[in-house]
N, CA, C and O of each residue as an XYZ file, in Angstrom:
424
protein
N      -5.662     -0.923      3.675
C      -4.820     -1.815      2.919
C      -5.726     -2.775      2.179
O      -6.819     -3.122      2.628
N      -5.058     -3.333      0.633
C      -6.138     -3.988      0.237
C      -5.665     -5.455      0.060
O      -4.516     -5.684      0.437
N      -6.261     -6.308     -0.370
C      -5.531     -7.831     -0.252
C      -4.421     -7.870     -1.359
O      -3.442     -8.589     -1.159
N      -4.514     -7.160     -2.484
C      -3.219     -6.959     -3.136
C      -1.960     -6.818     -1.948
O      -1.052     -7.597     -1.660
N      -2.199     -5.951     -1.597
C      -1.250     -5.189     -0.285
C      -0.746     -6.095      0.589
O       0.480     -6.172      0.670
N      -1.705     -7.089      1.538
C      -1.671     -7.898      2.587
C      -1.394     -9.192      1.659
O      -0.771    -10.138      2.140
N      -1.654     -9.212      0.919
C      -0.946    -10.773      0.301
C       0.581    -10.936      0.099
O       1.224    -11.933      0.428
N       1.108     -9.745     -0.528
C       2.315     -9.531     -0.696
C       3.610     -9.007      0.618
O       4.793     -8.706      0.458
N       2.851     -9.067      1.759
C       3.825     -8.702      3.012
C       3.953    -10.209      3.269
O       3.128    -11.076      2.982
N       5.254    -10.368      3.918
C       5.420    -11.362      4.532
C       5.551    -11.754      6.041
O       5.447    -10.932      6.951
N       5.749    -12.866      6.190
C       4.567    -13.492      7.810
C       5.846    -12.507      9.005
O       5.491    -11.835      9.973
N       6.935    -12.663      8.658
C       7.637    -12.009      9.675
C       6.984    -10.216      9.601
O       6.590     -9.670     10.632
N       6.970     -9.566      8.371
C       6.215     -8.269      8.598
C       5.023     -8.234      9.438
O       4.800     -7.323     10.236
N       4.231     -9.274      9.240
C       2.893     -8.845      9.811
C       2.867     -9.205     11.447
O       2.132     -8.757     12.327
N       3.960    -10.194     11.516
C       4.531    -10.850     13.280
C       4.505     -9.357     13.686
O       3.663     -8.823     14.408
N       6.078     -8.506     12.816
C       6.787     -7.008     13.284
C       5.190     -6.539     13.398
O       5.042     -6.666     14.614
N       4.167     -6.172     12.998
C       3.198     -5.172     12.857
C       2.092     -5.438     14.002
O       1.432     -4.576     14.581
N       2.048     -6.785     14.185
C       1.014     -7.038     14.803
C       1.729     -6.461     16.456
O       1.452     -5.559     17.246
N       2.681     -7.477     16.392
C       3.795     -6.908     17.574
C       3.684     -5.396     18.493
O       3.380     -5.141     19.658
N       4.087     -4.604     17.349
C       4.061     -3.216     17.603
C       2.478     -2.454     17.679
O       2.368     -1.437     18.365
N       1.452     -2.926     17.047
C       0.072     -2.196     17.356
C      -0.452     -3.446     18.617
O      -1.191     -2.982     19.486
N      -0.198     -4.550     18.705
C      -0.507     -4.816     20.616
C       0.283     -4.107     21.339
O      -0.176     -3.594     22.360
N       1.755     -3.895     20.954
C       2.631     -3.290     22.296
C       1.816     -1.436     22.899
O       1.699     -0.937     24.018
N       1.425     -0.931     21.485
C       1.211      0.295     21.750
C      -0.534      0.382     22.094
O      -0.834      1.363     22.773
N      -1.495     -0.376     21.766
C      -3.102     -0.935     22.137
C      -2.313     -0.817     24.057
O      -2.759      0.101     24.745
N      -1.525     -1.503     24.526
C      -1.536     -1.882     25.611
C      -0.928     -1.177     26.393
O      -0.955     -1.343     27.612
N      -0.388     -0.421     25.891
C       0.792      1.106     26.544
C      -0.348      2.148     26.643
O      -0.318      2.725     27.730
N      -1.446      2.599     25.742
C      -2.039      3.607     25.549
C      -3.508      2.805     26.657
O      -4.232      3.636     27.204
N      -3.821      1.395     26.890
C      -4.734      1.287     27.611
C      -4.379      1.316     29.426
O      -5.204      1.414     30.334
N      -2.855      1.193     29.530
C      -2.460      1.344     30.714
C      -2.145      3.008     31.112
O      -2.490      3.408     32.224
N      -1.557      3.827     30.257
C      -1.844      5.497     29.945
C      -2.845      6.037     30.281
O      -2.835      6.966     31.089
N      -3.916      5.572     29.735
C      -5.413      5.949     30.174
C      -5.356      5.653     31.845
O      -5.598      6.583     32.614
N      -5.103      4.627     32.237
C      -5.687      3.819     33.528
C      -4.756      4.731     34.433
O      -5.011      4.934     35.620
N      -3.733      5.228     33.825
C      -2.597      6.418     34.899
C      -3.358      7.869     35.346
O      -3.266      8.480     36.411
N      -4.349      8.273     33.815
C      -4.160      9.686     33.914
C      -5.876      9.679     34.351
O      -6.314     10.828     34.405
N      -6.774      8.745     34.627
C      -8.015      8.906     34.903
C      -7.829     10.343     36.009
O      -8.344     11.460     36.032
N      -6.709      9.552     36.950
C      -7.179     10.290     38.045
C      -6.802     11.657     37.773
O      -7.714     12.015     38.518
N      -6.332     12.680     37.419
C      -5.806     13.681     36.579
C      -6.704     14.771     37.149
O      -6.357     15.704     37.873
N      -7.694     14.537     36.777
C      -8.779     15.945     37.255
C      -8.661     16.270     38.285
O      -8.151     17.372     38.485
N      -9.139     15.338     39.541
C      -9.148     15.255     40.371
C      -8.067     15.403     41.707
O      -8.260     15.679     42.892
N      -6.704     15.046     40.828
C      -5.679     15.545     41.425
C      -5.323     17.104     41.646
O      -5.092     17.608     42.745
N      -5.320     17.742     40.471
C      -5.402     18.935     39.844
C      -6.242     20.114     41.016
O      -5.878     21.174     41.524
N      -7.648     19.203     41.115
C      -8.622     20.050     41.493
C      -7.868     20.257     43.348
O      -7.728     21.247     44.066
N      -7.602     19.052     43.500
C      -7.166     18.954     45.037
C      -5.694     19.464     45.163
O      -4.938     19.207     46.100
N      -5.493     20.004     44.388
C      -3.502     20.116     44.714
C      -2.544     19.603     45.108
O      -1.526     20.072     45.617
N      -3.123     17.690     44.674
C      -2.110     17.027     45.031
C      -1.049     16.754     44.023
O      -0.868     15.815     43.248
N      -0.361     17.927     44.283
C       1.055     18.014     43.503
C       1.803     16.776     43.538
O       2.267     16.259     42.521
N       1.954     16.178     44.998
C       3.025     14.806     44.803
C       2.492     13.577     44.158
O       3.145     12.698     43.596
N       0.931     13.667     44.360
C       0.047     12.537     42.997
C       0.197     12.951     42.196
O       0.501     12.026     41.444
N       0.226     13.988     41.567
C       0.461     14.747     40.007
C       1.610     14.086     39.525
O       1.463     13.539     38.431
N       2.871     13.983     40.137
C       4.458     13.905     40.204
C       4.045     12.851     39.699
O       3.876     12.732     38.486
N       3.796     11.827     40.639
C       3.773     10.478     40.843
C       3.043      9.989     39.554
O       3.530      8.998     39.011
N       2.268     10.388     39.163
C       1.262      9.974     37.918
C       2.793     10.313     36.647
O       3.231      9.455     35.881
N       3.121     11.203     36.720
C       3.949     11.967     35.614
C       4.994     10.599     35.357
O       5.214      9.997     34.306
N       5.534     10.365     36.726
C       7.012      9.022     36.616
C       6.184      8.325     36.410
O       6.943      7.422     36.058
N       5.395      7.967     36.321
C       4.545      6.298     36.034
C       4.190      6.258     34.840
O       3.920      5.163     34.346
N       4.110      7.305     34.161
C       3.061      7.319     32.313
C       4.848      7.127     31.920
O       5.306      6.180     31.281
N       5.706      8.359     32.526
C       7.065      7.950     31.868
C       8.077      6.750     31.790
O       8.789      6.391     30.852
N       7.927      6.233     33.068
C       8.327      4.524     33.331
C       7.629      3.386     32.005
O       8.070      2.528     31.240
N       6.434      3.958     32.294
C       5.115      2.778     31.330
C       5.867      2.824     30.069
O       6.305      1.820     29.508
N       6.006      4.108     29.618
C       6.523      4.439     28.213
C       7.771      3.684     27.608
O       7.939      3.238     26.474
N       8.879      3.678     29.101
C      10.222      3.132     28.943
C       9.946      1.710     28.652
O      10.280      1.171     27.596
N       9.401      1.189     29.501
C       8.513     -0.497     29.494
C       8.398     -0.693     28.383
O       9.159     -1.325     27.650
N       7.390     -0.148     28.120
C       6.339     -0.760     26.703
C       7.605     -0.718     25.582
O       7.809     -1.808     25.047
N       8.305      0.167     25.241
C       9.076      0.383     24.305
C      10.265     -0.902     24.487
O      10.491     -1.835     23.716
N      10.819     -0.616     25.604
C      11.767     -2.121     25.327
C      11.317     -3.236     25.209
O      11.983     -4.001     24.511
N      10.382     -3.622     25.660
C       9.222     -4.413     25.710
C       9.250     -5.362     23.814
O       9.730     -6.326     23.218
N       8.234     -4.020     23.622
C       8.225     -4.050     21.934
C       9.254     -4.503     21.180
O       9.266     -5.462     20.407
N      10.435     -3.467     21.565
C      11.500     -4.094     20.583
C      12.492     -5.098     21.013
O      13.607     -5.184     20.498
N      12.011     -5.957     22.091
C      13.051     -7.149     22.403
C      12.034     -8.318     21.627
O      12.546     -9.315     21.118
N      10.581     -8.093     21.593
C       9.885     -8.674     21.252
C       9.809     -8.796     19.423
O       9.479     -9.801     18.793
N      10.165     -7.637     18.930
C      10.493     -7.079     17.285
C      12.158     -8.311     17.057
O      12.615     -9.149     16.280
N      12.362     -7.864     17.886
C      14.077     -8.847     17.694
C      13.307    -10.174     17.614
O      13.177    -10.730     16.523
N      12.796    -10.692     18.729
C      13.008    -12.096     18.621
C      12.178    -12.556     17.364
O      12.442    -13.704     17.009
N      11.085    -11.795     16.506
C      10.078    -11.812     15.377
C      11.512    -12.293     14.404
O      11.192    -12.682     13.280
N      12.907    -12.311     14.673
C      13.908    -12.780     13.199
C      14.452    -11.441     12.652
O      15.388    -11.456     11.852
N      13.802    -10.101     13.126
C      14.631     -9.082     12.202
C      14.800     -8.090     13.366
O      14.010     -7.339     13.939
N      16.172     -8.365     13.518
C      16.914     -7.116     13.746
C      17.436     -6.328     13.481
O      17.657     -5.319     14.150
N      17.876     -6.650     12.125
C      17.885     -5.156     11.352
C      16.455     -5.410     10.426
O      15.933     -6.436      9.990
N      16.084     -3.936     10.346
C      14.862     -3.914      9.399
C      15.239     -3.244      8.294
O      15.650     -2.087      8.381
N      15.138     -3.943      7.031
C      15.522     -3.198      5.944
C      14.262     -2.493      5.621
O      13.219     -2.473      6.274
N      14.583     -1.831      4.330
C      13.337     -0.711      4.204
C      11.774     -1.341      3.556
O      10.645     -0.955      3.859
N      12.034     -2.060      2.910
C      11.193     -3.710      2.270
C      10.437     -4.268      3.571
O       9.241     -4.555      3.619
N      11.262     -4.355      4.497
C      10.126     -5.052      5.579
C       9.671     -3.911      6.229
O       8.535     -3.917      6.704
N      10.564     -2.689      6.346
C       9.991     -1.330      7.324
C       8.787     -1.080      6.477
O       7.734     -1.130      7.114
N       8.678     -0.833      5.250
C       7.712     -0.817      4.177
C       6.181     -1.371      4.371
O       5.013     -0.984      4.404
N       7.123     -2.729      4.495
C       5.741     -3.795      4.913
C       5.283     -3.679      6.300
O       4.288     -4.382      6.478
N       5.585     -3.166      7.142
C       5.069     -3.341      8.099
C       4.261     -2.149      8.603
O       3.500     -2.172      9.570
N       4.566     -0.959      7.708
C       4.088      0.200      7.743
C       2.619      0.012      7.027
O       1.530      0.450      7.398
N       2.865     -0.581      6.175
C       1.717     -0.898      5.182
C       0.683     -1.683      6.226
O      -0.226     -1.047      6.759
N       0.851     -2.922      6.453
C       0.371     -3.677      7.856
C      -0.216     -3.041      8.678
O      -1.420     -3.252      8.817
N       0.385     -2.152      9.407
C      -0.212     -0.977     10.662
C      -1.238     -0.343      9.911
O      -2.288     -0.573     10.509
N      -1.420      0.226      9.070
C      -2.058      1.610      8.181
C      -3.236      0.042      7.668
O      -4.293      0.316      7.100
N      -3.016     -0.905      7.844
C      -4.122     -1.817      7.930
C      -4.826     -2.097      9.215
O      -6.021     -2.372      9.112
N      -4.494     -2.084      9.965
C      -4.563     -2.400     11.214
C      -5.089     -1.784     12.652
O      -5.699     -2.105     13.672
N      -4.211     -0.315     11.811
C      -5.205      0.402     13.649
C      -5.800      1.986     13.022
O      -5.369      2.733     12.144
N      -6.631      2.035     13.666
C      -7.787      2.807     13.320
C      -6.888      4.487     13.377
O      -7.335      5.604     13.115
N      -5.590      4.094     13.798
C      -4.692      5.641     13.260
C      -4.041      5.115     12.296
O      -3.410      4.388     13.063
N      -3.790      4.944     11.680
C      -3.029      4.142     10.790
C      -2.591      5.143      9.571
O      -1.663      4.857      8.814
N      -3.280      6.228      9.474
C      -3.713      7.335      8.376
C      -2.039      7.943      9.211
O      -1.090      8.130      8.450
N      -1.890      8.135     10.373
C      -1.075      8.555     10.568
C       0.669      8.161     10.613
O       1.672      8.874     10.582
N       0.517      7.068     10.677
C       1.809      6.158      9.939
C       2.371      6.462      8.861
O       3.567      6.518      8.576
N       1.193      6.717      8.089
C       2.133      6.241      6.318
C       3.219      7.833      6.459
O       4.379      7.734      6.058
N       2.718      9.247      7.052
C       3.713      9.917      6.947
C       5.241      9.625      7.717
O       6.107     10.483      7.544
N       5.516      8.607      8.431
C       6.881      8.519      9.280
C       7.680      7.719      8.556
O       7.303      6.868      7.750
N       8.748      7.984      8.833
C      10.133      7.968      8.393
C      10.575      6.259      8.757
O      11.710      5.850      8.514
């Protein structure tokens, strides 16, 4: 993104953006911290740690997501028109080192 770009979003977009690349930085660093043990489970056949790892990345997921968007609400927009969805898409694709992968979503 270039400062043309980032000058013209506004402070609630970049609240929504910043919002959503900490919620998911912190979902994907607790993800990691679930599946370390992974190999090692695998190797030993502990099927009910396997399980157990599986409900916990899926719980984390449920978390982080309501998480995010109670946190997106209280940022002032609950509905997002396409102008701020816009901007905030733009924001992210500034912001996190996937960002290349944003600009294609809906």
């Amino acid at each position: 993104m270039n400062k043309a770009q980032s000058s013209t979003l506004s402070p609630a977009a970049r609240r929504v953006a910043r919002t959503i690349l900490n919620g998911f930085e912190s979902y994907f660093a607790e993800y990691q911290n679930i599946t370390l043990g992974a190999k090692k489970r695998f190797e030993t056949a502990n099927w009910q740690g396997v399980h157990e790892a599986s409900t916990e990345r899926i719980d984390l997921y449920k978390s982080k997501v309501n998480r995010v968007v109670r946190l997106v609400r209280e940022c002032g927009l609950v509905k997002l028109g396409t102008v701020a969805v816009d901007g905030t898409k733009l924001r992210l694709n500034g912001l996190s080192p996937v960002g290349h992968q944003l600009r294609n979503t809906a």
